[in-house]
CHARMM internal coordinates of N, CA and C (Angstrom, degrees):
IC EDIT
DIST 1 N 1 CA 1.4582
DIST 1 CA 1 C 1.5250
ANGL 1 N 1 CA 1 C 107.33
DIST 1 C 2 N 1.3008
ANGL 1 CA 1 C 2 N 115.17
DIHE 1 N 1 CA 1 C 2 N 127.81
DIST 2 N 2 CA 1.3826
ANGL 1 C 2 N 2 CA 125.78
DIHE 1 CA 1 C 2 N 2 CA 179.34
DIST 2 CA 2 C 1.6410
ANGL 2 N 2 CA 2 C 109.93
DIHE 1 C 2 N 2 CA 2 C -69.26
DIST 2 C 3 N 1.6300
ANGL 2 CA 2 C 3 N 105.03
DIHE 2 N 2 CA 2 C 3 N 159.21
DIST 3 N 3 CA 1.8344
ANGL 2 C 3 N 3 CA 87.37
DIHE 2 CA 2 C 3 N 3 CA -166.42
DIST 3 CA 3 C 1.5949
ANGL 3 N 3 CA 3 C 106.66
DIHE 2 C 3 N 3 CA 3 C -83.59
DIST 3 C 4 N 1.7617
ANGL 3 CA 3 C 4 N 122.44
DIHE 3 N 3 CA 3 C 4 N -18.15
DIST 4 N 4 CA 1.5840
ANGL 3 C 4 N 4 CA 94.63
DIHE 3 CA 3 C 4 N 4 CA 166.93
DIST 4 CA 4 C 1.7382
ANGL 4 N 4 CA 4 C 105.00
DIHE 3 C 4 N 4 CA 4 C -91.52
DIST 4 C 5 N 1.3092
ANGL 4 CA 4 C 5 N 114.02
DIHE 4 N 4 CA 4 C 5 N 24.06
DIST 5 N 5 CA 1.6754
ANGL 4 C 5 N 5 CA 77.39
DIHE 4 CA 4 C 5 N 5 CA 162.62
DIST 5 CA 5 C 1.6279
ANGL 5 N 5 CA 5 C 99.08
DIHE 4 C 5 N 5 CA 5 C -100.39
DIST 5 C 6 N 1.6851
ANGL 5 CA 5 C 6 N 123.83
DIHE 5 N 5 CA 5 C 6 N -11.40
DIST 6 N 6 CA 1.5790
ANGL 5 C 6 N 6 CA 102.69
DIHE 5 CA 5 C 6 N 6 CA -173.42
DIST 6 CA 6 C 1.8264
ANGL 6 N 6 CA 6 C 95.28
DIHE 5 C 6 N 6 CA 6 C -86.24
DIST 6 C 7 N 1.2067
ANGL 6 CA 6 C 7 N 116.14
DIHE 6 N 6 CA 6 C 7 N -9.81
DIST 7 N 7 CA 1.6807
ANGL 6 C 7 N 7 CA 106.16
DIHE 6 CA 6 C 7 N 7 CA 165.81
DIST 7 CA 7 C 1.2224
ANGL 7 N 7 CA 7 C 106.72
DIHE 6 C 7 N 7 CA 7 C -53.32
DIST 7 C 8 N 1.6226
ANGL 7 CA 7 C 8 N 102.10
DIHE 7 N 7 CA 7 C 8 N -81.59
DIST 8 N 8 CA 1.9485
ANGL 7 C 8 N 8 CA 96.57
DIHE 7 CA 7 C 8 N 8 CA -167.31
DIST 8 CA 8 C 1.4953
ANGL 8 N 8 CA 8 C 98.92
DIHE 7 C 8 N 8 CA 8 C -70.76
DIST 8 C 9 N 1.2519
ANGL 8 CA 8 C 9 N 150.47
DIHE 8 N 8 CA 8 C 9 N 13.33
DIST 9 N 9 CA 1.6137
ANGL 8 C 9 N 9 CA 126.72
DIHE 8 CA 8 C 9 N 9 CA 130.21
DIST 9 CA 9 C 1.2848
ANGL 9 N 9 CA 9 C 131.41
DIHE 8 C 9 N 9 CA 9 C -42.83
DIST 9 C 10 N 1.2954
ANGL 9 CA 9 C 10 N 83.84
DIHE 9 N 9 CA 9 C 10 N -48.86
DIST 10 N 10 CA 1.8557
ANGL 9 C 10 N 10 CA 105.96
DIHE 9 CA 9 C 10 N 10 CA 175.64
DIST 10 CA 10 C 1.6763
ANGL 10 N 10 CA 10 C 109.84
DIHE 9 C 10 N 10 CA 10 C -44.79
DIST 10 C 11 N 1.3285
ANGL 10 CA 10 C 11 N 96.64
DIHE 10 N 10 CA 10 C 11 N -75.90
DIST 11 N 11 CA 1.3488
ANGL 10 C 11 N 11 CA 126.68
DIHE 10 CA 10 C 11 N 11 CA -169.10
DIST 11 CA 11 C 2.0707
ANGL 11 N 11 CA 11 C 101.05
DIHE 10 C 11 N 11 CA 11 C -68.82
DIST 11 C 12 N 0.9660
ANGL 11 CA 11 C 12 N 124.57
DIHE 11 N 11 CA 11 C 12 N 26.00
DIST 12 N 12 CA 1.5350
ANGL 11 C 12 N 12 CA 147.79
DIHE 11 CA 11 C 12 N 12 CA 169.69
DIST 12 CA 12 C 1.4603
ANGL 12 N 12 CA 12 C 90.08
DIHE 11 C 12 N 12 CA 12 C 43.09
DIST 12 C 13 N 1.4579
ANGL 12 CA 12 C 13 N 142.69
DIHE 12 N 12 CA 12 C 13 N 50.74
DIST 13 N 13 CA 1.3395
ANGL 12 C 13 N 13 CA 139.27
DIHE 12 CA 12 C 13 N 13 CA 154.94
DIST 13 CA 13 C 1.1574
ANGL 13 N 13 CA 13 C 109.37
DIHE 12 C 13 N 13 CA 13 C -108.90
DIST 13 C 14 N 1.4563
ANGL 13 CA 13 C 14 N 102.71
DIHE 13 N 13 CA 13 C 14 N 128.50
DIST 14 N 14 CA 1.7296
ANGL 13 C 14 N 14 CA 120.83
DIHE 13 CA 13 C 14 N 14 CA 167.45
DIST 14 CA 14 C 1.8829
ANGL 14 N 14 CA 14 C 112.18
DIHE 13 C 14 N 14 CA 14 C -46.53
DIST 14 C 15 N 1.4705
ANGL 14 CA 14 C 15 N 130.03
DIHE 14 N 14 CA 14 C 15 N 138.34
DIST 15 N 15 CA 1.3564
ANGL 14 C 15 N 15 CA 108.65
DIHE 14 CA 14 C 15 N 15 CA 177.98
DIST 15 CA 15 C 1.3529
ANGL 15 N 15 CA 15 C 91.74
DIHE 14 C 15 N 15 CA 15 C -63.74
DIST 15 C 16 N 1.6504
ANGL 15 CA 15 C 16 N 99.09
DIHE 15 N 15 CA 15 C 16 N 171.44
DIST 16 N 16 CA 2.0435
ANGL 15 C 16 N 16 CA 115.68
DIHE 15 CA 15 C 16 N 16 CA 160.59
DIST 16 CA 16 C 1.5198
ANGL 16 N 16 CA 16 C 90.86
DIHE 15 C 16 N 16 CA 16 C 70.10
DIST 16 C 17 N 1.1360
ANGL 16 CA 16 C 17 N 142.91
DIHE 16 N 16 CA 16 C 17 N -21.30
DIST 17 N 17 CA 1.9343
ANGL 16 C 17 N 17 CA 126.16
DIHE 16 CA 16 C 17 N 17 CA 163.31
DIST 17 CA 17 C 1.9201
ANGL 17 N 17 CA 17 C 111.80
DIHE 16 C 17 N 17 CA 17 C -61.98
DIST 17 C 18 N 1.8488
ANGL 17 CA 17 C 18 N 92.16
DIHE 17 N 17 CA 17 C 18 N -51.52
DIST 18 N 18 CA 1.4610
ANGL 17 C 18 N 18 CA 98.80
DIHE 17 CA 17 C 18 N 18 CA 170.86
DIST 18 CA 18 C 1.4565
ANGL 18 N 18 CA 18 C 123.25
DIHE 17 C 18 N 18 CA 18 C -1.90
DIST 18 C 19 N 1.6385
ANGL 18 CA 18 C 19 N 92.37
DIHE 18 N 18 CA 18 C 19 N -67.98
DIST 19 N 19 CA 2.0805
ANGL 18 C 19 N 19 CA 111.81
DIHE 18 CA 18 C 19 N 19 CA -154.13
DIST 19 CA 19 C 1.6442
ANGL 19 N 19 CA 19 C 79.00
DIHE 18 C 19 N 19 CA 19 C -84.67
DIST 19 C 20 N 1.4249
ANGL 19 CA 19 C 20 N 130.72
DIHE 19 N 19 CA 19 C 20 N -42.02
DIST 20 N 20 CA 1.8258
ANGL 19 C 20 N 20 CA 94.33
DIHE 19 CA 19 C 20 N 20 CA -163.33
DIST 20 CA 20 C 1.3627
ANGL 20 N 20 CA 20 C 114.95
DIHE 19 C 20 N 20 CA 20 C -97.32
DIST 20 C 21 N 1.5249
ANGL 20 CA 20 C 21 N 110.33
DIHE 20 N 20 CA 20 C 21 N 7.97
DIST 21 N 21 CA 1.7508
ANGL 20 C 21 N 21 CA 110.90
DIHE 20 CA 20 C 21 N 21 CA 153.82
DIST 21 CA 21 C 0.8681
ANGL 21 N 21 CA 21 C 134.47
DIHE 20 C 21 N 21 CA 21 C -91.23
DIST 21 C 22 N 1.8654
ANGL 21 CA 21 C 22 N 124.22
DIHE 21 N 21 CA 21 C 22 N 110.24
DIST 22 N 22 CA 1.4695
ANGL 21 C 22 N 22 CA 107.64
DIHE 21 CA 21 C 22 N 22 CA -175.73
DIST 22 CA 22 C 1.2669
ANGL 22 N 22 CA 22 C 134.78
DIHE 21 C 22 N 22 CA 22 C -84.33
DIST 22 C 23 N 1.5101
ANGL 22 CA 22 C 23 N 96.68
DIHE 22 N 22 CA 22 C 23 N 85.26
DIST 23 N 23 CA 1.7842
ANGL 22 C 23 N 23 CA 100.15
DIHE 22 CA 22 C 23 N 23 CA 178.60
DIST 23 CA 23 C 1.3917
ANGL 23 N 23 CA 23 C 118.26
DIHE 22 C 23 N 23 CA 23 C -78.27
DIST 23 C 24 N 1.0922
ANGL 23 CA 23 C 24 N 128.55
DIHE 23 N 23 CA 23 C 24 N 165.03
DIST 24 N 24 CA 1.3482
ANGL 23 C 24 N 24 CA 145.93
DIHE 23 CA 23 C 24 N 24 CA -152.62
DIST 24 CA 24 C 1.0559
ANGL 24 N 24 CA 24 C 119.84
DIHE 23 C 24 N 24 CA 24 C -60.58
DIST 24 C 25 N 1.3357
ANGL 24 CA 24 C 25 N 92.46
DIHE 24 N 24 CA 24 C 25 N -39.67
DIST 25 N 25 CA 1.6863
ANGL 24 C 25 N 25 CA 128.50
DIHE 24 CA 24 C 25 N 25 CA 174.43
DIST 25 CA 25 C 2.0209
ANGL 25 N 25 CA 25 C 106.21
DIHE 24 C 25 N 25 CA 25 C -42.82
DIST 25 C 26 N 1.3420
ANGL 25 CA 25 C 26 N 78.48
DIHE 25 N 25 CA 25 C 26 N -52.64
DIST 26 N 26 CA 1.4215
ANGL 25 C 26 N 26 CA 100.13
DIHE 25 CA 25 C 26 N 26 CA -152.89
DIST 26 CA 26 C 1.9512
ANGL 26 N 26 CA 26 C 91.10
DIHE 25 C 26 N 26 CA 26 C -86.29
DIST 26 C 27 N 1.1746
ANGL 26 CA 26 C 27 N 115.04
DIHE 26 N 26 CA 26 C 27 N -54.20
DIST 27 N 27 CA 1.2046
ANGL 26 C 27 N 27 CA 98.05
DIHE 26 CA 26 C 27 N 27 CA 158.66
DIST 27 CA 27 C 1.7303
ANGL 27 N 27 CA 27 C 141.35
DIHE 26 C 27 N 27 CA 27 C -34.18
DIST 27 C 28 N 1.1688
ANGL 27 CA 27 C 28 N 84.33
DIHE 27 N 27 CA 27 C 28 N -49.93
DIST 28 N 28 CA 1.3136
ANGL 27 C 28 N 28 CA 99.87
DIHE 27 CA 27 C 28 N 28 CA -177.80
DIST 28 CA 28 C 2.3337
ANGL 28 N 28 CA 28 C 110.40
DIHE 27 C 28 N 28 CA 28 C -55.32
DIST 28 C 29 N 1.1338
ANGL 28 CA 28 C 29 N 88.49
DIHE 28 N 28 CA 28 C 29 N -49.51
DIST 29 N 29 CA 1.5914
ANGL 28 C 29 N 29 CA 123.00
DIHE 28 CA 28 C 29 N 29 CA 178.12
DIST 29 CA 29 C 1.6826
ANGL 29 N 29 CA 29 C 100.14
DIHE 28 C 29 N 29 CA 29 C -50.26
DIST 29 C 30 N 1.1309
ANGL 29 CA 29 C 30 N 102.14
DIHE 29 N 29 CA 29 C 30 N -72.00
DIST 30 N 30 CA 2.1219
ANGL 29 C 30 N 30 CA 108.54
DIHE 29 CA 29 C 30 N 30 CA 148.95
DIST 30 CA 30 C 1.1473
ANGL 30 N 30 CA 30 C 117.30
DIHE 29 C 30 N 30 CA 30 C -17.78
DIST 30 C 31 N 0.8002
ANGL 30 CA 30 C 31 N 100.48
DIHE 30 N 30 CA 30 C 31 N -84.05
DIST 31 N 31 CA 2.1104
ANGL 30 C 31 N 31 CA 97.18
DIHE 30 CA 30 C 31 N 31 CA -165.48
DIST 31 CA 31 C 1.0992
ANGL 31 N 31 CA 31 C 82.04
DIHE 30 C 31 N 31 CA 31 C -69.13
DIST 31 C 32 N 1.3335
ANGL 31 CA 31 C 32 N 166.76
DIHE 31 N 31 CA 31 C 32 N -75.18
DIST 32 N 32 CA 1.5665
ANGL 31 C 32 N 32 CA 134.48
DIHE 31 CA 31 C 32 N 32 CA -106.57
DIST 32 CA 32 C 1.8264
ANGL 32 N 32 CA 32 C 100.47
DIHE 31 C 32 N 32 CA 32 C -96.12
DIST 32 C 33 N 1.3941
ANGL 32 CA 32 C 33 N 93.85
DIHE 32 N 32 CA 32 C 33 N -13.79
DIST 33 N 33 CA 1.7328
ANGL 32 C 33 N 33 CA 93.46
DIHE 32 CA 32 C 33 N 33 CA 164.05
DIST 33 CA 33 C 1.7554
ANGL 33 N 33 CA 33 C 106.17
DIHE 32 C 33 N 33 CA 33 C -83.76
DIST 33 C 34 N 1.2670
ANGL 33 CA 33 C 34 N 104.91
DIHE 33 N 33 CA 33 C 34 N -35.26
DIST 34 N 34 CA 1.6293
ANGL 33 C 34 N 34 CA 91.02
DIHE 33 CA 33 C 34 N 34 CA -173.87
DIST 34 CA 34 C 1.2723
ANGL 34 N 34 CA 34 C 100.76
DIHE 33 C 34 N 34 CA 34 C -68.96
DIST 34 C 35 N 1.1422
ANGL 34 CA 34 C 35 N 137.49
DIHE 34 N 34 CA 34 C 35 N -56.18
DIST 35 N 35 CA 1.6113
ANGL 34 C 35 N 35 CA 143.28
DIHE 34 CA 34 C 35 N 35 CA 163.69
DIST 35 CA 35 C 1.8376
ANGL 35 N 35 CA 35 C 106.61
DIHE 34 C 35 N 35 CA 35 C -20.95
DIST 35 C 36 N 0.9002
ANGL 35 CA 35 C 36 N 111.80
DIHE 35 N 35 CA 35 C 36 N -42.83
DIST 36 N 36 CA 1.4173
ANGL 35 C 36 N 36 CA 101.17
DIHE 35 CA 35 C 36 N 36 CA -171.20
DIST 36 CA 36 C 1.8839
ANGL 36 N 36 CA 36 C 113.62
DIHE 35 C 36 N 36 CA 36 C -92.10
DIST 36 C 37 N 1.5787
ANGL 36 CA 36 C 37 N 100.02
DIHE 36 N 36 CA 36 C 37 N -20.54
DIST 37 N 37 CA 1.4845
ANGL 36 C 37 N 37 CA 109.79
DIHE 36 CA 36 C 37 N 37 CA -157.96
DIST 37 CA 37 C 1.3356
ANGL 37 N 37 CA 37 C 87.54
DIHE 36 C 37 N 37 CA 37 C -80.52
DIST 37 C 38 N 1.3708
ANGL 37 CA 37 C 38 N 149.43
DIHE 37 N 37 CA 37 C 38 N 77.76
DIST 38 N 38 CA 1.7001
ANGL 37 C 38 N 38 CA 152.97
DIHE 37 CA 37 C 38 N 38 CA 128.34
DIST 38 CA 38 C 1.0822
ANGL 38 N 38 CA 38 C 118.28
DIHE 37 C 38 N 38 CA 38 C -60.85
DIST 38 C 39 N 1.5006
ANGL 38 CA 38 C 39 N 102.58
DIHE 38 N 38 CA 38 C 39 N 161.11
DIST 39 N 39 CA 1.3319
ANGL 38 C 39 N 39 CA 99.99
DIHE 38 CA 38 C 39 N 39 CA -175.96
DIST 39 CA 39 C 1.6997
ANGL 39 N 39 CA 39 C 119.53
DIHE 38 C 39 N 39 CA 39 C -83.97
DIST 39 C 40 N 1.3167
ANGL 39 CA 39 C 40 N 87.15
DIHE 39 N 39 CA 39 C 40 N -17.06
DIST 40 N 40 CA 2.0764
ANGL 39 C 40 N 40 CA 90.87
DIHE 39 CA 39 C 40 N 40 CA -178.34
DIST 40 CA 40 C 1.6772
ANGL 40 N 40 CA 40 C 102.49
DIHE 39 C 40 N 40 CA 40 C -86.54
DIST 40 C 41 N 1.4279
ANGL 40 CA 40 C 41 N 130.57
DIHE 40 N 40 CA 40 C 41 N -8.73
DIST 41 N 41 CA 1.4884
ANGL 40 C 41 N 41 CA 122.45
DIHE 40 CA 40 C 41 N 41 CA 163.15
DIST 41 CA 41 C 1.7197
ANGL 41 N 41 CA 41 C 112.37
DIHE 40 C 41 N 41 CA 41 C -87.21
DIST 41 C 42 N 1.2848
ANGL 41 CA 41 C 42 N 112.34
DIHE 41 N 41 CA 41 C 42 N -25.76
DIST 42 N 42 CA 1.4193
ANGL 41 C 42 N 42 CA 135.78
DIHE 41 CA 41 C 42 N 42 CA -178.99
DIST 42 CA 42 C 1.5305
ANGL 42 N 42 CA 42 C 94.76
DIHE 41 C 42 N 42 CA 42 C -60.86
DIST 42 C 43 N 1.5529
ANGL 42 CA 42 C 43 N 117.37
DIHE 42 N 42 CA 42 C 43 N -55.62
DIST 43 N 43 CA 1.0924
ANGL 42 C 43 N 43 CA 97.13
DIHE 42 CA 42 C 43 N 43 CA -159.25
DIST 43 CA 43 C 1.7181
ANGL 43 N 43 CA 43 C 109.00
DIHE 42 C 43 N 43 CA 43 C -103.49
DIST 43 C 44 N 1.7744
ANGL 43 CA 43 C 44 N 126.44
DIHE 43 N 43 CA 43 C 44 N -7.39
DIST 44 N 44 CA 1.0463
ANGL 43 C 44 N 44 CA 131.24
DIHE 43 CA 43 C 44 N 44 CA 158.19
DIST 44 CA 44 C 1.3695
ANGL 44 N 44 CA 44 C 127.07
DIHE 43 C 44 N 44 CA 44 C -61.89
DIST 44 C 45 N 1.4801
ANGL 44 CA 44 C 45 N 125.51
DIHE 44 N 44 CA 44 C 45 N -4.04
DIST 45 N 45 CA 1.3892
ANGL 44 C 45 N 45 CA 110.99
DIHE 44 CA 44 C 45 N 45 CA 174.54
DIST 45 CA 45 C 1.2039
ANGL 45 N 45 CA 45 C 103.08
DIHE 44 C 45 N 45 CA 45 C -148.94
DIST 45 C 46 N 1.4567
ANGL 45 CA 45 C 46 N 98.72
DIHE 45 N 45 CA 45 C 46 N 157.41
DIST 46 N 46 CA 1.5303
ANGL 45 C 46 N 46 CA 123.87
DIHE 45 CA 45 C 46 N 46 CA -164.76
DIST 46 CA 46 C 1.6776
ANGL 46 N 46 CA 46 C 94.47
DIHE 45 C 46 N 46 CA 46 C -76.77
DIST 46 C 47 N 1.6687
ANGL 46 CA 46 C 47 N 118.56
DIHE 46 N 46 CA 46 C 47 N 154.23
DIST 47 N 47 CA 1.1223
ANGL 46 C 47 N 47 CA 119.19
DIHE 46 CA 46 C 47 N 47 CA -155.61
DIST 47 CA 47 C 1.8416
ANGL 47 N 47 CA 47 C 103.57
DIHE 46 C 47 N 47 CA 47 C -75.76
DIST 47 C 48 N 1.0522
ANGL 47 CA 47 C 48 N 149.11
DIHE 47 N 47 CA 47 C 48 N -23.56
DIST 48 N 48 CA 1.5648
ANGL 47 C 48 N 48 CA 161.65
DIHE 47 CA 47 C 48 N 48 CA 76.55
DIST 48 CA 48 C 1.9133
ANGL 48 N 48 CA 48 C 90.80
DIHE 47 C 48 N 48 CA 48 C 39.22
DIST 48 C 49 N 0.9744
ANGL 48 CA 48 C 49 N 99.44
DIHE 48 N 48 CA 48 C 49 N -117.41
DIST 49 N 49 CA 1.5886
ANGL 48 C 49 N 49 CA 109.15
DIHE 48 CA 48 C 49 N 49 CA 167.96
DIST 49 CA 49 C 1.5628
ANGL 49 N 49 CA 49 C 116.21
DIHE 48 C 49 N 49 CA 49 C -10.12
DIST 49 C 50 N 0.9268
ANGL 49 CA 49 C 50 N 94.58
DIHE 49 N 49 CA 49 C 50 N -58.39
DIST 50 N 50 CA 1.7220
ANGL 49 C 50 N 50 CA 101.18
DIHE 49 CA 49 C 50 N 50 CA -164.81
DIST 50 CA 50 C 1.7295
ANGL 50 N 50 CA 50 C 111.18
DIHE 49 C 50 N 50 CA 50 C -85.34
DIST 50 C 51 N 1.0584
ANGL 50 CA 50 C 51 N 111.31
DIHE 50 N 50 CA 50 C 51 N -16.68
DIST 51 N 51 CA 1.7519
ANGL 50 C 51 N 51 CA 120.84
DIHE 50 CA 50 C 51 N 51 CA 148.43
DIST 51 CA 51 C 1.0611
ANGL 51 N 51 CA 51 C 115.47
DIHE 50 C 51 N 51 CA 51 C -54.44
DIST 51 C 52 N 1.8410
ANGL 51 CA 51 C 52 N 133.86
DIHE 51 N 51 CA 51 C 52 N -55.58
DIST 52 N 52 CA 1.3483
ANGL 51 C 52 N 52 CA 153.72
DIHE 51 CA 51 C 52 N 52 CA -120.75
DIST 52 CA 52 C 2.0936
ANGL 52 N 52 CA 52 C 70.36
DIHE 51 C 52 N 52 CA 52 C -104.94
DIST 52 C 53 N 1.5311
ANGL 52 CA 52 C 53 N 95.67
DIHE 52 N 52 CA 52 C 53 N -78.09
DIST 53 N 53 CA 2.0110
ANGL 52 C 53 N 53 CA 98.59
DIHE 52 CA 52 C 53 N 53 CA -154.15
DIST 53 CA 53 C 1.7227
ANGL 53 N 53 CA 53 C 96.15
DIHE 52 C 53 N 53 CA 53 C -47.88
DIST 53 C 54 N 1.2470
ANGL 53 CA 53 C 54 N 121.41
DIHE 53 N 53 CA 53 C 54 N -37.98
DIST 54 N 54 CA 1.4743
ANGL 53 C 54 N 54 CA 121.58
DIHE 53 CA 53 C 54 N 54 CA -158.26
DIST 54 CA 54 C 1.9257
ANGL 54 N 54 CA 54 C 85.15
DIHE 53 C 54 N 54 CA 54 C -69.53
DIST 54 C 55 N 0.7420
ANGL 54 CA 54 C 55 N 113.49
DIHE 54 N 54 CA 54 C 55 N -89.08
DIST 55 N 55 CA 1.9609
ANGL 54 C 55 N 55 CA 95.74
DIHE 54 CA 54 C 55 N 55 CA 175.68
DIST 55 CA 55 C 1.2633
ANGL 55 N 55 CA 55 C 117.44
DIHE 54 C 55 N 55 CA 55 C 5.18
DIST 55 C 56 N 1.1390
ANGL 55 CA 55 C 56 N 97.76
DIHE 55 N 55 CA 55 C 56 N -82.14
DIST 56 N 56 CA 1.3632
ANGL 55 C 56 N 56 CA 125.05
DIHE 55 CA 55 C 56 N 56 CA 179.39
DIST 56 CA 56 C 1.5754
ANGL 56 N 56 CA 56 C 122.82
DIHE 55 C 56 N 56 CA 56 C -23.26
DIST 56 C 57 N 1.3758
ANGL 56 CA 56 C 57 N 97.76
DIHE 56 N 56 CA 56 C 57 N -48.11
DIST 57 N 57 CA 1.1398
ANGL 56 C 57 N 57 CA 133.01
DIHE 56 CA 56 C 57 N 57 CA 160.72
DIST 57 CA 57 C 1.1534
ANGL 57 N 57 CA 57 C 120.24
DIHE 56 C 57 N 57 CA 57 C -21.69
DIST 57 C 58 N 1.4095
ANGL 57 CA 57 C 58 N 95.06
DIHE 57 N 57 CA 57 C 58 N -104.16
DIST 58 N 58 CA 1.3388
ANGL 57 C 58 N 58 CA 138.72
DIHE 57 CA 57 C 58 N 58 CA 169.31
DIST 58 CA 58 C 1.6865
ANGL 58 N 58 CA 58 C 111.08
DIHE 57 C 58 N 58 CA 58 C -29.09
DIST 58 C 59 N 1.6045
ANGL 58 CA 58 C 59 N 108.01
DIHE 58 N 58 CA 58 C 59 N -45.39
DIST 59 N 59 CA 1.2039
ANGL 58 C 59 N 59 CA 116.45
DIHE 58 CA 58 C 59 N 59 CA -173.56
DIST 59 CA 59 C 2.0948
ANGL 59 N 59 CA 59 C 106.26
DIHE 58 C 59 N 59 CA 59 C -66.07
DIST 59 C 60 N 1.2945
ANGL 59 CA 59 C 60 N 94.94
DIHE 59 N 59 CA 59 C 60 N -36.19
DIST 60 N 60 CA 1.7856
ANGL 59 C 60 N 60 CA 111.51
DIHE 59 CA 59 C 60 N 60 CA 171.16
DIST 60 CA 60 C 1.2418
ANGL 60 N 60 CA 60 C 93.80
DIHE 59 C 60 N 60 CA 60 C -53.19
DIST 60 C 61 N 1.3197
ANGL 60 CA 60 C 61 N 133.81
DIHE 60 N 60 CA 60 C 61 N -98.36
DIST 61 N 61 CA 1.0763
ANGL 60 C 61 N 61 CA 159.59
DIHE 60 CA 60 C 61 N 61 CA 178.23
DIST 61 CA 61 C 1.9576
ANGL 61 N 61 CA 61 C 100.77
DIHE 60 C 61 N 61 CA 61 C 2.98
DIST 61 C 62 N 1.0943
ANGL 61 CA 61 C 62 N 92.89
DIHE 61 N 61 CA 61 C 62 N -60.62
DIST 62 N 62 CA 2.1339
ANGL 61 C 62 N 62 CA 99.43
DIHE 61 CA 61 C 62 N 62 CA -179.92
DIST 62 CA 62 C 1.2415
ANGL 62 N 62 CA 62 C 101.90
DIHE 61 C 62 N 62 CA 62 C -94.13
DIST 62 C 63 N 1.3254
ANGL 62 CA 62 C 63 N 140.20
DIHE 62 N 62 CA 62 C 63 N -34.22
DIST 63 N 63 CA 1.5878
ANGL 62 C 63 N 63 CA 128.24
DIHE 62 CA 62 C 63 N 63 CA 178.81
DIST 63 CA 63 C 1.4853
ANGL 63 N 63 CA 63 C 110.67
DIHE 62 C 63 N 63 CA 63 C -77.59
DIST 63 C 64 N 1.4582
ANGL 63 CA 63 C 64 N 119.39
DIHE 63 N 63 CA 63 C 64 N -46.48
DIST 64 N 64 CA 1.4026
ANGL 63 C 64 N 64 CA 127.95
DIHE 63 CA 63 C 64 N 64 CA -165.16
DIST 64 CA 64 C 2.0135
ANGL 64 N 64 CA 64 C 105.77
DIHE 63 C 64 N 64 CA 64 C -84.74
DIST 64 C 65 N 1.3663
ANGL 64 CA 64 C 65 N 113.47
DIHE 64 N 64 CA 64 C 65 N -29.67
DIST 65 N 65 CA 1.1545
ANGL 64 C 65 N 65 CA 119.73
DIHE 64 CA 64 C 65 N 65 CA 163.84
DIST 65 CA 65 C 1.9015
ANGL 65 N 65 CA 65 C 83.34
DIHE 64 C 65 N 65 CA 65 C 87.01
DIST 65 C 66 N 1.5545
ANGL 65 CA 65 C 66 N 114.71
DIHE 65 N 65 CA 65 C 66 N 38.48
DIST 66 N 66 CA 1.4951
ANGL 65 C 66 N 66 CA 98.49
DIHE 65 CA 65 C 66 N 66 CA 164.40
DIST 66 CA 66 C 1.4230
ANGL 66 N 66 CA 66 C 140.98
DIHE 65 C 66 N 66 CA 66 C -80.55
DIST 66 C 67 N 1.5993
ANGL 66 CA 66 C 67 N 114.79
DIHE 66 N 66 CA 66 C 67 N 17.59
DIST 67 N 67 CA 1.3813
ANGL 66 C 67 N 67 CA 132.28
DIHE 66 CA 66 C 67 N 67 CA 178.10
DIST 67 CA 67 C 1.1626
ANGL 67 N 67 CA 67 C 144.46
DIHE 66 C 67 N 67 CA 67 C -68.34
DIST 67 C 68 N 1.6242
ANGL 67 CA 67 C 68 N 86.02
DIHE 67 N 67 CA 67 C 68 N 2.71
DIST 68 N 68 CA 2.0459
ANGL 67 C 68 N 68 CA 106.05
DIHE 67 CA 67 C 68 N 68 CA -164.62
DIST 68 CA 68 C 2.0882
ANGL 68 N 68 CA 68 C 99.66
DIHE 67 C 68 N 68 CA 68 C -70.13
DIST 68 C 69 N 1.0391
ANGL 68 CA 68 C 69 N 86.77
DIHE 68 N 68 CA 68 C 69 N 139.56
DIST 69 N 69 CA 1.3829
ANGL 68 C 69 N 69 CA 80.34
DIHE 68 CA 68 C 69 N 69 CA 167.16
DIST 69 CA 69 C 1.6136
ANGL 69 N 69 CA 69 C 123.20
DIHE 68 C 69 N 69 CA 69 C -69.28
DIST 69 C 70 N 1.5118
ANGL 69 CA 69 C 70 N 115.16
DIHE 69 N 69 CA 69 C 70 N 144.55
DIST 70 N 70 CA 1.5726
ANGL 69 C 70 N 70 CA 136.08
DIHE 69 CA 69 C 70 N 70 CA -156.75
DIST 70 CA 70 C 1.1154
ANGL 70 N 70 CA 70 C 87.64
DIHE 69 C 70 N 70 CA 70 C -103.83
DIST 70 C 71 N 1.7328
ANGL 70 CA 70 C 71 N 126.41
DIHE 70 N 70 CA 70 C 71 N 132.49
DIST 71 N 71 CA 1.2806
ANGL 70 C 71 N 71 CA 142.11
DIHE 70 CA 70 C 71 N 71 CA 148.00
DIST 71 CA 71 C 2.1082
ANGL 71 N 71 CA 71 C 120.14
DIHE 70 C 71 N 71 CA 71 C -51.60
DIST 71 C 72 N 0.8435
ANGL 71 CA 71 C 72 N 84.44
DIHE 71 N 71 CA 71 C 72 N 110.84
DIST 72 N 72 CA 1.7208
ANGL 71 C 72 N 72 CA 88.98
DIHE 71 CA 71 C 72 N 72 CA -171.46
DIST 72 CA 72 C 1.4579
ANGL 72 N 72 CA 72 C 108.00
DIHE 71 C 72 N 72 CA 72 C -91.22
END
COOR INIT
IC SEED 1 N 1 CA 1 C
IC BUILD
């Protein structure tokens, strides 16, 4: 058994339901890529790079709690 299929075993999800349920999780995972996918990071890093910061990211995004909505 591969280790995310004994995760979502664990967690009582069928594999392949994961990606077409939008859990929160996964929501959440959403915006912080749309949040990052601009065009001035789009076009500042090499595709290598821009894997690595978009992580990075993302990892801000759930540790740092940067999701609040921004006054425009």
């Amino acid at each position: 058994m591969a280790f995310f299929d004994f995760v979502f075993f664990t967690l009582g999800v069928t594999v392949g339901d994961e990606i077409k349920k939008p859990t929160g999780i996964n929501l959440l995972l959403k915006e912080c890529r749309r949040r990052f996918r601009i065009p001035e990071n789009i076009d500042h890093y090499s595709e290598k790079d821009f894997r690595e910061a978009e992580k990075k990211f993302i990892k801000l995004c759930f540790v740092g709690g940067q999701l609040r909505e921004q006054n425009k």
